[in-house]
C-alpha positions, 0 to 999 in steps of 0.5 A: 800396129798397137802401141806398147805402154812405156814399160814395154818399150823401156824393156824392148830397149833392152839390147844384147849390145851396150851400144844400142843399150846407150843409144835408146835408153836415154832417147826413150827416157828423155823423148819417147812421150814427146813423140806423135803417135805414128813415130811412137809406132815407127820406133816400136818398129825399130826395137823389132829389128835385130842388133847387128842391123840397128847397130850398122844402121846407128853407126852409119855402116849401113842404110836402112832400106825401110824410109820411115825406120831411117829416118827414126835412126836420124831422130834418135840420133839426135839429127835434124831432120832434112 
């Protein structure tokens, strides 16, 4: 998969509700360049799916079935990882 350049992402970031807005636009503004490569690639991912997943994934109604997006969630959410 193809990385976005920041501008795209920052754009992507973009949500239909204020909360996911609130969640990724300060992690991308603050941590995305520090990101490897294949998580850059792993939360471009995430951006892909739709709001009411993302929104049940971040408020931790739901799990996301797809590890390497789970563990994103954890990472923007700012939580240790295991």
């Amino acid at each position: 998969m193809e990385l976005m350049n920041i501008a795209r992402v920052r754009w992507a970031c973009r949500r239909g509700m204020l909360e996911l807005d609130v969640i990724f636009q300060p992690f991308v503004d603050t941590h995305y360049e520090n990101l490897s490569e294949k998580d850059k690639v792993i939360f471009v991912r995430l951006l892909e799916c739709e709001d009411p997943e993302l929104f049940a994934w971040f408020m931790g109604h739901e799990d996301c079935p797809d590890p390497e997006l789970a563990q994103m969630v954890v990472t923007v959410r700012g939580r240790p990882k295991p």
